[in-house]
N, C-alpha and C positions, 0 to 999 in steps of 0.2 A: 228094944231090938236095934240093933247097928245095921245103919242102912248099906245094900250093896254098890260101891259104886265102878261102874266101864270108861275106861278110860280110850278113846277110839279116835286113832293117829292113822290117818291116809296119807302113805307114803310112795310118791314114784319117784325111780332112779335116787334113790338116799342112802347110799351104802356108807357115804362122808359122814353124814352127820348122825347116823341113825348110831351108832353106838356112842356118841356124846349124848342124845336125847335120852336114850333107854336109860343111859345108868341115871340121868336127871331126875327121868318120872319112877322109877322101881324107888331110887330114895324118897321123894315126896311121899308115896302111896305107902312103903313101909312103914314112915314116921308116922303117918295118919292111923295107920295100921295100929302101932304100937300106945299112940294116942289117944289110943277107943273111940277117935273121930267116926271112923268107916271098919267095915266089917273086912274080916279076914279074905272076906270070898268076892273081896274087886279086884280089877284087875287091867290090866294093859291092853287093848287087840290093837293091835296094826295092821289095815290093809292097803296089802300089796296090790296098788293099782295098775297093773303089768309090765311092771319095772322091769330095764333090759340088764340092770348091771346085777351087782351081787344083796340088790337089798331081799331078797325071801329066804335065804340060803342066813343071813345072818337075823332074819326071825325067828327061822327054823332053830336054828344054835340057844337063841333068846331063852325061846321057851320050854328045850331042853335044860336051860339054866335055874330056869326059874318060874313057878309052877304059877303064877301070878302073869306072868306073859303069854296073849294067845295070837295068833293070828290068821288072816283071811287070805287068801290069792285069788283074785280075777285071771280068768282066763285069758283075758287082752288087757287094754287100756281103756275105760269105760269112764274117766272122765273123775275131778277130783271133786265135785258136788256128790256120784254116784258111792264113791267111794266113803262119804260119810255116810251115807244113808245105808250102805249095805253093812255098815259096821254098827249103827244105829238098829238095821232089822235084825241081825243076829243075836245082839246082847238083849237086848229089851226084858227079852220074858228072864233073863239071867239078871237083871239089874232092878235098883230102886231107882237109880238115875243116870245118866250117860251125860259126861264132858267130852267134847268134839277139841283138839288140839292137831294145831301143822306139827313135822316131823321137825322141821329149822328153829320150834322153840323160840321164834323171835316175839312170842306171848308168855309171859312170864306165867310161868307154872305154878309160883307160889300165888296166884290169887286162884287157883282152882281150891285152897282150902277156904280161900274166902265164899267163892261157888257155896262148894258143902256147908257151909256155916248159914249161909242164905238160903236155901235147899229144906236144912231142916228148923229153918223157920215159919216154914209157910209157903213159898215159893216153886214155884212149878217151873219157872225159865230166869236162869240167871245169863246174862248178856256179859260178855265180856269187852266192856269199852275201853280203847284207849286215849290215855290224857294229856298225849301228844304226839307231833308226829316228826320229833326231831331225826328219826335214823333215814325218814326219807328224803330223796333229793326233791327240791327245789318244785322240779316238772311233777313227780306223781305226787306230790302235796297238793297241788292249785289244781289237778286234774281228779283227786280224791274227794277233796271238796265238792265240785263242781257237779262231781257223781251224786255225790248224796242229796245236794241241792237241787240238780234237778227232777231226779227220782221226789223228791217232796214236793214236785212243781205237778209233779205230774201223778199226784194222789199216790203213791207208792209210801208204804208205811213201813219205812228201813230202820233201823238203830244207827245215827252217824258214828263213825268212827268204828264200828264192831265187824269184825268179819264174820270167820267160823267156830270163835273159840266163846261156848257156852256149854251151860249146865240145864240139860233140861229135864224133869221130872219121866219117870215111867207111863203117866198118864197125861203129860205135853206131847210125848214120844209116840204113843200108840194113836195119838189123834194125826200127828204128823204123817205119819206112815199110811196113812188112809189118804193120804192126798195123792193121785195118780198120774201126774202130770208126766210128759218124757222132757222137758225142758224145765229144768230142774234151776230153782233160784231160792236158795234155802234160807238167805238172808231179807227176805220179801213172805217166805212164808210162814217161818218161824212165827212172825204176829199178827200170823191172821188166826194161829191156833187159839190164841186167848191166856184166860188163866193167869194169875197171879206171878208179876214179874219183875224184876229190878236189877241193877246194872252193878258191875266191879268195876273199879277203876285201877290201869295197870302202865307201867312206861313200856313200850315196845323194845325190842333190843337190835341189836347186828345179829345176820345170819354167822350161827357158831362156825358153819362147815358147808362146803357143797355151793351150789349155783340155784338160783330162784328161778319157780317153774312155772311164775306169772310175767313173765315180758313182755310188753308193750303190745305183740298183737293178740293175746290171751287175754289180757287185762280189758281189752277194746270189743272183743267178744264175749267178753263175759258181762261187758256194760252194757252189751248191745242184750244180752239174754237177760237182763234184768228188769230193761225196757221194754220190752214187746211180749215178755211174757205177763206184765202189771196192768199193761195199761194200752189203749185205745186211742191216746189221746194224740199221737203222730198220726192216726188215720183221721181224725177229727181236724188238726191243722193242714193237713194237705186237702181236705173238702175246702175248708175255709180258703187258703190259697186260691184253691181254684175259680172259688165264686170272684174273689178281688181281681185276681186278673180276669175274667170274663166281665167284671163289670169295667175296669178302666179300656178294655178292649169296646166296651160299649159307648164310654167316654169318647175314645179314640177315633171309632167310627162316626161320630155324629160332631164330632170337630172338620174331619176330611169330606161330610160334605158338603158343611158351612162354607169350607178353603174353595170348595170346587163351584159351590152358587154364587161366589161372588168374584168368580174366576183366578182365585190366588191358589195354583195347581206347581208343584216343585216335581218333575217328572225324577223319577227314581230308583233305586232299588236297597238302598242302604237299610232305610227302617223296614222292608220285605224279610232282608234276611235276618236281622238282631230279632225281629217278632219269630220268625223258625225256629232259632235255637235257642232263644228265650223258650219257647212252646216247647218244643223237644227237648231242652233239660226238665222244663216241669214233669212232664209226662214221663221221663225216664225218671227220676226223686218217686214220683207218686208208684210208678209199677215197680219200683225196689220195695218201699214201704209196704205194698200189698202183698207182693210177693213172701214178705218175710214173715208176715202171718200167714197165709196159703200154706207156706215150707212149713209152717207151727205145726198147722193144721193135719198136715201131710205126716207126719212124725208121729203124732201124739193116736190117729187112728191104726196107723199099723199094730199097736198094743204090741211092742215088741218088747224083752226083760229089759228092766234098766241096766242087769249087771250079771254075770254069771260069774259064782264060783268056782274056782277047779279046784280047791283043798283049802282045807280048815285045820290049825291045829291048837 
């Protein structure tokens, strides 16, 4: 039996590129199609993650065209992690297995038949790595690195180099979707599901069309929710912090009254104020840090939807 596979493109503001990609993946999936690779009955979904320009209006057209294209629309902007995931909870019970792909196609879509070929060999998560990182400049190279390396510092079990673009099984999928978190870091949780997994290796490309929707301060928050959602271990270094400087502060104090029993007193105020704002940056560092778990915490109990649909087609 020819397994079904969902092909699920989260797209905001892509009205540029989305008909370069569509006709990309509709060719892929037909040849697959006509290859007895995958069954008649996969298909495309893109959701519209509350794109303002003309990207739903040209899904809409899509899958008037072509019965093989479906798509989702979120009522607002609910965030491009949610956006897989909602396209992940829709197909599921319709799929044998779901590949996750950006709309900009700067992941080369011919290893998704390599996916399927790993897929049905045994495989429950095939990882899509990249085997270099020539398209990017100079700064998000050394700052990409730096990301993975310290996520690995800090016990987080990422795949370097792989973003969003993987294949993961029906039964990878339904274990995922049981995970309820509202701070959402799918490349963190992807392997903590388990199960039988191994990686594609692909060259990245240039954006075909259109303007990228991760800019420097997205990118920085999205590092920031990768880190505080994994790990503990910034509240565990600001404890540490603190004992060191409460201990040289104890150094400090039992030197000044050495200075003063032997009468070598430097009347002052200069070391008064560098220890204040010495103090008061720590303490403002430490109540961010706390805070941003607090704010976690804050979030994750409201149990408010990750995502709401306003139309399906």
């Amino acid at each position: 039996m020819k397994n079904k596979i969902s092909i699920v493109v989260p797209c905001y503001n892509e009205e540029e590129v989305l008909p370069i990609s569509s006709k990309a993946l509709i060719t892929l999936l037909e040849n697959m199609i006509n290859e007895g690779l995958i069954s008649d009955e996969s298909n495309i979904t893109f959701v519209d993650d509350g794109s303002k320009d003309k990207t739903w209006a040209i899904i809409n057209k899509l899958s008037k065209s072509n019965p093989h294209f479906k798509g989702i629309k979120f009522s607002r902007n609910f965030g491009h992690q949610n956006a897989l995931l909602a396209g992940m909870t829709v197909m599921n019970d319709k799929s044998d297995a779901i590949v996750t792909i950006d709309a900009d196609l700067q992941d080369d879509i011919n290893a998704i038949r390599q996916m399927v070929v790993a897929f049905q060999s045994g495989y429950d998560v095939v990882y899509g790595v990249r085997n270099n990182r020539d398209s990017d400049t100079p700064f998000k190279r050394k700052t990409a690195n730096l990301f993975y390396s310290l996520m690995n510092k800090l016990g987080v079990n990422t795949i370097p180099n792989h973003a969003d673009f993987r294949l993961m099984s029906k039964r990878a999928t339904k274990v995922l979707l049981e995970f309820k978190e509202e701070n959402l870091f799918l490349r963190g949780m992807v392997p903590l599901v388990g199960f039988p997994s191994t990686n594609v290796y692909y060259s990245r490309k240039e954006r075909a069309a259109g303007e990228s929707k991760y800019p420097l301060k997205k990118m920085i928050n999205f590092a920031l929710e990768g880190i505080t959602s994994f790990s503990i271990v910034p509240i565990r270094f600001l404890r540490n912090l603190g004992m060191a400087v409460f201990f040289v502060g104890i150094i400090y104090m039992i030197y000044i009254l050495i200075q003063r029993m032997i009468g070598d007193v430097v009347s002052g105020w200069s070391s008064i104020i560098v220890s204040i704002w010495l103090l008061g940056g720590l303490q403002l560092i430490g109540m961010s840090i706390v805070g941003e778990y607090i704010g976690k915490i804050y979030f994750e109990v409201k149990k408010r939807p990750r995502f709401i649909i306003e139309e399906s087609i």
